[in-house]
Each structure stands twice: as structure tokens, then as C-alpha cells.
N, C-alpha and C positions, 0 to 999 in steps of 0.2 A: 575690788575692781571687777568689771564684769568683763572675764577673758573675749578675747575677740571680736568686741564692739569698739567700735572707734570714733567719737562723733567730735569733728572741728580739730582733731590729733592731739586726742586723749582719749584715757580710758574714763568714764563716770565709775568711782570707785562710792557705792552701795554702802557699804559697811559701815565710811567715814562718817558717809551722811548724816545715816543711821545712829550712829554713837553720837553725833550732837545732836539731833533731836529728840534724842531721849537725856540725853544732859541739859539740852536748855528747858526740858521739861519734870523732871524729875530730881535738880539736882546736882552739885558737882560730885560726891559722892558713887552715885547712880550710873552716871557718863565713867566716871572713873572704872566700877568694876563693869561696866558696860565693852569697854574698851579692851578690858585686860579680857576677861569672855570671850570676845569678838577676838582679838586677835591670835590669841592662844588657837582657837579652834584653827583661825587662817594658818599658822607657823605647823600646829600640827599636821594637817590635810596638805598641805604642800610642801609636806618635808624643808623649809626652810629653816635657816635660825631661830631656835626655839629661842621665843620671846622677842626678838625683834620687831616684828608687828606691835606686840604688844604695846612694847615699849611706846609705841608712836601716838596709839590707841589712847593710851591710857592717860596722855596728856592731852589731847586733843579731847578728851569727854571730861577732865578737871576741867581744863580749859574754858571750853563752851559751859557749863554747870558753872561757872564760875562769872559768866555773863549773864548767864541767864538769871542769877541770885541777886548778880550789884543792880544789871543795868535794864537786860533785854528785855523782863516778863512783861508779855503781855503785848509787846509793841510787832506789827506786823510787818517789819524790817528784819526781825533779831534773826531767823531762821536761816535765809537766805545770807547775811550779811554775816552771820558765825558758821557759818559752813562752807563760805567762797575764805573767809581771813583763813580755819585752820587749817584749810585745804593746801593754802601757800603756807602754811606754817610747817603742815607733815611735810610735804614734797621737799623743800626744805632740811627740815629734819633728818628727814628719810636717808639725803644724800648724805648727809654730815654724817649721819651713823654708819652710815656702809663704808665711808672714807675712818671714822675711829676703828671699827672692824678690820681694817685693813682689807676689803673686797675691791675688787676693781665695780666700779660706775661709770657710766656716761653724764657726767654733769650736765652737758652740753644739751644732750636731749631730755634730760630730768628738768631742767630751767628751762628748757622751752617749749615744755609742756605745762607751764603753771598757770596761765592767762586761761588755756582752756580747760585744763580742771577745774579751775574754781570756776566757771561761768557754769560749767557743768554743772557744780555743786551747789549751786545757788538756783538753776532751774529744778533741782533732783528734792530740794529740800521744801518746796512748797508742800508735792504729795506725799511723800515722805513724815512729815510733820504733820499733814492732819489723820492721815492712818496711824503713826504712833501716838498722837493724843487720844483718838477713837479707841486704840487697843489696850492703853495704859489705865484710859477711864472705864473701862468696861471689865477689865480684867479685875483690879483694885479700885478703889479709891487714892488718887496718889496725894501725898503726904506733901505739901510744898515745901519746902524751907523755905524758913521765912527770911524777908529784906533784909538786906543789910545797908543801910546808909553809910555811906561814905566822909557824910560833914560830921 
């Protein structure tokens, strides 16, 4: 999340984006230790519970890497439309974990901020996604995995 920015009453959390567009790019794989990465660094620099980020991360970049293998590649829907679902999927999550933890939460404001996360995350994931393409191809050559059919 980007502290202290607020737009439509929510935060655009950066990070989440981020791990799925490198997951629908690279991978479910990739998105996974993308996530795990990503949120370790968050749990550590914000003294929270170590690995609770994580946790959220790390499915939310299978996740998307896992759309992007069966169904997404390629289609100019997949970014925005895997990045608005796992948006409601961590928020979500997120609260569910904080309620197994036993932490007290605001339900109340965590669900009613999911409409505007995701919309967030679906305008955030356009540029987003062509700067991690630009970076990923220029850094490496990235490795696809390849399709999976479903029939």
C-alpha cells in the first residue's frame, strides 16, 4: 500500500499489483517467490507479523501465475481483471487471517473498502504491467511456461 494516499477510500497497494504482473508474466512459480520476497521485506520494515504478508503474497502470485499459464496469456483483459479478483481475494484473506491470529480487525472497514481496491488495482495494473514486461525482457529473457490445456 502506498501510506497516506487515499483515492475513492482505499489505499492502491503497489506491491499486490506488482506480484501479479510479474506472476501473469513469468509464471506461477515466479509470482509465488515474488510474493514471498515482497512481503517478507513488508513484515520485516514494518515490524509486523513476521510472514503474514507473506502469506497473503504468496498466493495471490500462485494465484495469478496460475491464470496466467491456463487462461490469461496474452489476452489484453488478463492484468487488470487478475489484479481487481486477487485484490478481493487478499482483502479478504487478509481479514480471515487477522481473525485466525486472534488480532482484533475492523471487518466492517476492510469490506468496505474492496470495491475500491480492486478498481484501484485494475487502473494500477495497466502501467504496471507494461513496465514489468519492459523490465523482465530486458533484464532476462523470460522463460514462459508453457500452456496448459485444460480438455
Amino acid at each position: 500500500m502506498i501510506s497516506g494516499v487515499r483515492l475513492l477510500g482505499a489505499e492502491p497497494d503497489v506491491l499486490l499489483v506488482t506480484v501479479v504482473v510479474v506472476a501473469l508474466l513469468a509464471g506461477s512459480v515466479a509470482g509465488a517467490s515474488a510474493g514471498f520476497v515482497g512481503g517478507l521485506l513488508v513484515d520485516v520494515m514494518t515490524l509486523g507479523t513476521l510472514g503474514q504478508t507473506s502469506i497473503i503474497l504468496i498466493l495471490a502470485g500462485y494465484w495469478a501465475g496460475r491464470y496466467g499459464e491456463t487462461t490469461g496469456r496474452g489476452r489484453g483483459y488478463a492484468p487488470p481483471l487478475a489484479a481487481s479478483a486477487v485484490t478481493i481475494l487478499a482483502v479478504v484473506g487478509g481479514v480471515a487471517l487477522h481473525v485466525l491470529l486472534g488480532e482484533s480487525v475492523s471487518a466492517r472497514t476492510a469490506l468496505a473498502s474492496v470495491v475500491p481496491s480492486a478498481l484501484l488495482a485494475a487502473a494500477l495494473a495497466f502501467p504496471l504491467h507494461r513496465l514489468a514486461r519492459a523490465v523482465l525482457s530486458e533484464s532476462a529473457p523470460l522463460v514462459r511456461p508453457r500452456r496448459i490445456d485444460l480438455a
